[in-house]
N, C-alpha and C positions, 0 to 999 in steps of 0.2 A: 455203569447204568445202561441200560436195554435199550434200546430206540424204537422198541413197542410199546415204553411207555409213552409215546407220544403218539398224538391223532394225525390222521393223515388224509386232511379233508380235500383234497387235489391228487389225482393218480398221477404216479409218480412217470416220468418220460425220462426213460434212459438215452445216454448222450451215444447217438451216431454219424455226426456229421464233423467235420474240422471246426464251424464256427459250436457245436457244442462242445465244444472242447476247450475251445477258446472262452466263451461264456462260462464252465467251470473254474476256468485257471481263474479269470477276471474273479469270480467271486470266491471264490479261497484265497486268492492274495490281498482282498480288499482291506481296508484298515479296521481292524477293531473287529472280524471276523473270524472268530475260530474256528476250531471245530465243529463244536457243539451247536453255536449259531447257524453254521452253514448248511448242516442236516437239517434244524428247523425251521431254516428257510426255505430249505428245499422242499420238504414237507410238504409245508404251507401254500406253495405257491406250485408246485408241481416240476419245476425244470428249473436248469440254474437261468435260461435267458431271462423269465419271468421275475426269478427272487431277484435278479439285480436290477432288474428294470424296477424294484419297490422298492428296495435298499437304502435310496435317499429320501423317500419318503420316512420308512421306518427309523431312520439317522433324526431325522428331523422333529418328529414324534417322540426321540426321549431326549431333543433337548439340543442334539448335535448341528451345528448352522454350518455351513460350507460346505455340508460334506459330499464328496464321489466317491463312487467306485474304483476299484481300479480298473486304469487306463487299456484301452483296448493293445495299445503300443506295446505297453508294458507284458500282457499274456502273448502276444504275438515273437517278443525277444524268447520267452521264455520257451515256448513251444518249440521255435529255430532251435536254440541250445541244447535242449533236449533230443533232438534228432542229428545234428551234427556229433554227439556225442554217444549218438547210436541208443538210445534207452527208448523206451515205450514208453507211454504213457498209461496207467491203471486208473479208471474212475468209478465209480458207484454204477452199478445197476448193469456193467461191461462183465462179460463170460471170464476173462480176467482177473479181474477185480477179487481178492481173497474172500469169499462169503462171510468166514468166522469173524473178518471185520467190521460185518455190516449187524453184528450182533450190537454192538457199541454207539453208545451218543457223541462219544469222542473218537467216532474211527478217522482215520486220516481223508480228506475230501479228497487227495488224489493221492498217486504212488509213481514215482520215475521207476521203470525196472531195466535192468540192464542184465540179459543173461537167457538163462532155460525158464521161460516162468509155468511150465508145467510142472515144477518142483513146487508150487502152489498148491497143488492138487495131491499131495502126498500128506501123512501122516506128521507135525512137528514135534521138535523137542528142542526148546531155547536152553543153550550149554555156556553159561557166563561166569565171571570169577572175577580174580583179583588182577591189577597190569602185574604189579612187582610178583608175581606168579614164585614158588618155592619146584625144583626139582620135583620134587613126586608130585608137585599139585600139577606142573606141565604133563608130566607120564599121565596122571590121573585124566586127565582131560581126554588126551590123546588115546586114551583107549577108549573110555565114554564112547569116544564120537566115535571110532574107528567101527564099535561092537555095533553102536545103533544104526550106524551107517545100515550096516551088513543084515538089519533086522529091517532095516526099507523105511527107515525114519529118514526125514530130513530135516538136519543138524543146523539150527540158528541162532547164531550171536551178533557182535555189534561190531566185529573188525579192529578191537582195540589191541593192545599188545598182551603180553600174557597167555593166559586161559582163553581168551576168546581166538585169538591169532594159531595156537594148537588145535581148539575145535574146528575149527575151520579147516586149517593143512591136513586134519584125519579125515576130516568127510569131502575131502576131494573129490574123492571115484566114486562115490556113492551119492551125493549131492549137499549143496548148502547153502545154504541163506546169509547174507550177508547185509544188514538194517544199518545205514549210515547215520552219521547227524548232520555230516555237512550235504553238499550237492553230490547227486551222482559221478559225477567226473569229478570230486577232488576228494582225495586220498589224506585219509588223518589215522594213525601218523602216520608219516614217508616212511617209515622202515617197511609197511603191510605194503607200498605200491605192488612188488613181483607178486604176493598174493593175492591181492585187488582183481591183477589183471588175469592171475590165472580162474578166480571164480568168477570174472565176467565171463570165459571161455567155457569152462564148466560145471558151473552154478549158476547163482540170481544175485545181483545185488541190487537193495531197493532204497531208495529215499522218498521221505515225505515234502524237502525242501527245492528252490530251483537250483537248476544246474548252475555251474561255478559259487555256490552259498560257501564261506570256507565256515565250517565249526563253530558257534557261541558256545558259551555253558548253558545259555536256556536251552539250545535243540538235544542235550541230551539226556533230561529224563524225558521229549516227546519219542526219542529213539525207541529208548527203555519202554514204553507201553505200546510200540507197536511190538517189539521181538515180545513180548510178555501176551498180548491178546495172539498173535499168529500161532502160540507155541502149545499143545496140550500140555506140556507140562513146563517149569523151568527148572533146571538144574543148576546149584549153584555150588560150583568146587572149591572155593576159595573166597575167604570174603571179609574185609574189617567189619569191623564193627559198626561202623559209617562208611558207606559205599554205596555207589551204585547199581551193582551187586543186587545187594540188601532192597536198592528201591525199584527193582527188577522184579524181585519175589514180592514185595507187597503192592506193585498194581496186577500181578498175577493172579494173587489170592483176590484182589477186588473184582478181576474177571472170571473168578470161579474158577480158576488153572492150577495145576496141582503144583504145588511145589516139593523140592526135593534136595539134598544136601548132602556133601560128602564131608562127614564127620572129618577134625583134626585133633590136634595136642592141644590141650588149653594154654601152654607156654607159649604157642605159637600166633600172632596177632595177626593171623592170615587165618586163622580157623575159629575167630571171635565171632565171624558174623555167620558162619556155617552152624556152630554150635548152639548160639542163641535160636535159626533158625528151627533145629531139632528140637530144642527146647521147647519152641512152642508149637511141637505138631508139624512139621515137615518131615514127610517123609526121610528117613537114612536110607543111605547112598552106597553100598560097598563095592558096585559094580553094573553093566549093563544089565545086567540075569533081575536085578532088584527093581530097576527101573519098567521093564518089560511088565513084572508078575503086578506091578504099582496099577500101572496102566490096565492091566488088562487083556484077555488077547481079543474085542470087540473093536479096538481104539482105531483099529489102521481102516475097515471096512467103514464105521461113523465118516471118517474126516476125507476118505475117498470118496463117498456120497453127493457131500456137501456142491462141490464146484456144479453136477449135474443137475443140482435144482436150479430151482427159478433164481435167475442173479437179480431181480428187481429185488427194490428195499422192503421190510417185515409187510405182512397185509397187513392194513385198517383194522382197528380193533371194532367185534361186532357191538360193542354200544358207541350210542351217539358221544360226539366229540365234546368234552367239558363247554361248557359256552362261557364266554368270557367275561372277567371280574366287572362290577361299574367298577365306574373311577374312584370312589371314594375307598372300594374297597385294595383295591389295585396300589392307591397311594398310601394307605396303611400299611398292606404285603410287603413293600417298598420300604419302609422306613423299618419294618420288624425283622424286615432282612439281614438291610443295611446297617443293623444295633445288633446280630446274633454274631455280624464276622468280622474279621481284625487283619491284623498283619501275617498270621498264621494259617496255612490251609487248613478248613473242616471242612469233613466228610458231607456230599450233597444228601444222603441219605440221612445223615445226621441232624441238617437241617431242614429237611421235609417232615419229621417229627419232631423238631422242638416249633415248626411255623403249623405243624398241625392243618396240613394242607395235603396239597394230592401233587405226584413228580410235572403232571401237563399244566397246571398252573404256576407251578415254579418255574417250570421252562419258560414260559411266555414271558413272567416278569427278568428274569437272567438274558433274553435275549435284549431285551432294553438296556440294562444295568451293562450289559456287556460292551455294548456299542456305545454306551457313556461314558467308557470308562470305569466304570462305578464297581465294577466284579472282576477279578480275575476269575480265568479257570485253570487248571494245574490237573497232568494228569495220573488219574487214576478215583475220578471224581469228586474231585476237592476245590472248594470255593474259597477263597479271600474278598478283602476289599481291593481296588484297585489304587 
């Protein structure tokens, strides 16, 4: 989802002081605030000092009693950590800051980078696979990365073992991105440490988590849609049939990114989630030459652009901003919502047409539900109950 579909009745003030910095961390670590929430608070209010100073208000309004922000203590350890461990810090509206992220209502509120982050400003391509990787699916990788290297892409995965662990050793000298799940400073798995440390040296490695976070299984499909939104395209070499892989290329395709696949042996259950990919319309894969002609030769001057524009978030849309629901219609939206979703994530777009409504009033009622408890969000624009 776009974050121009949403109003942006407060100009937006990009963070450049320490305590702006500190007021971001405070409101993306707060409870019950996601992603999604945190852009349209930001929105709303203009600056993160602002949204947090309403934040207990707006807690309070759907329902929530005790509730704070996070503690100022709390963004202050974290900032420390982040700098004893050498990373920067990356926030919205910061020269920094990835633009093509700010395309997104789920873009990540901040980014630890640790590394070159002028590899930001280059053309991507996310190169993911399978861990238990097969001989020619490791060679395969490994020239992938090696060829696009050399074509002035910079090569991103997630640091796992496998496919992504070969992407990465091929696009060394040429550059690579490196998308954790855990904290910048801790290494999953220990076997990637010596490569860890050599693409802090000469790459980027980014997280969206604080430093020393070690790894849940929630943090990584959040991993999987930032390498998926960062990358014009993903390439997937190897893949089950159930994998994360497989949920790589479909928050890619929900970011409009191209996907792509190096076909296998159908005996082989390392090329079940490749194949199915082709199946349905991803591009095949036979080598770097195919990837290139996919793209385009337009693709590297577009995404070198991008960093030189304006790093504030999208303009204001030229019509006025929806005005908001009465209450009666607000607590129907509410109950018609909370009866369309279940245990299973559906598609937000999905539900903006079966509620027969518009995406800025949806957002208004999800940022309530959110901070209730009442919704998850899951990414690649997908709603649950909570």
């Amino acid at each position: 989802m776009k974050t121009g579909l949403f109003s942006y009745p407060t100009p937006f003030t990009p963070p450049t002081t320490e305590e702006d910095e500190l007021s971001f961390l405070r409101l993306a670590r707060s409870r019950r605030v996601g992603a999604t929430t945190f852009h349209r608070l930001l929105a709303e209010h203009g600056n993160a000092q602002a949204a947090l100073a309403a934040l207990p208000d707006v807690a309070r309004a759907a329902g929530a009693s005790g509730y704070a922000p996070c503690p100022l203590g709390v963004a202050e350890a974290e900032l420390a950590a982040g700098r004893r461990a050498g990373a920067q810090l990356l926030l919205p509206g910061q020269p920094a800051y990835p633009t093509d992220l700010s395309e997104f209502s789920d873009a990540p509120p901040l980014l630890w980078a640790l590394g070159d982050t002028t590899l930001l400003r280059r053309p991507r391509v996310a190169l993911v696979g399978a861990r238990n990787a097969s001989s020619l699916g490791l060679r395969m990788a490994q020239r992938l990365a090696a060829e696009l290297g050399k074509a002035e892409f910079t090569v991103i995965s997630g640091l796992a073992r496998g496919i992504d662990a070969a992407a990465h050793d091929a696009a060394l000298p040429t550059g690579t991105i490196a998308v954790m799940a855990g904290g910048i400073d801790v290494i999953y798995p220990q076997e990637n440490r010596a490569l860890a440390a050599k693409i802090a040296q000469s790459g980027l490695r980014l997280s969206e988590v604080p430093p020393g976070v070690e790894p849940q299984a929630r943090h990584f499909p959040q991993r999987n849609r930032i390498i998926a939104a960062l990358s014009r395209a993903t390439l997937v070499v190897e893949a089950a049939a159930r994998s994360g892989s497989l949920l790589t290329a479909r928050m890619a395709l929900d970011y409009g990114r191209d996907v792509m696949a190096v076909p296998g042996h159908p005996m082989d259950a390392r090329a079940a989630g490749c194949n199915m990919l082709i199946r349905d319309g991803a591009t095949l894969i036979r080598g770097a030459d195919d990837v290139l002609e996919a793209l385009g030769p337009n693709v590297a001057s577009a995404t070198e652009a991008a960093p030189r524009a304006a790093a504030s978030p999208p303009a204001p849309p030229a019509q006025a901003a929806t005005p908001p629901a009465a209450p009666t219609q607000q607590t129907d939206l509410r109950g018609r919502l909370l009866a369309l979703l279940g245990p299973a994530p559906t598609p937000e777009d999905a539900v903006i047409r079966d509620l027969g409504t518009d995406a800025a009033t949806l957002s208004r009622a999800l940022v309530t539900l959110e901070i209730e408890g009442e919704v998850i969000r899951h990414p690649g624009g997908l709603l649950s109950r909570g």
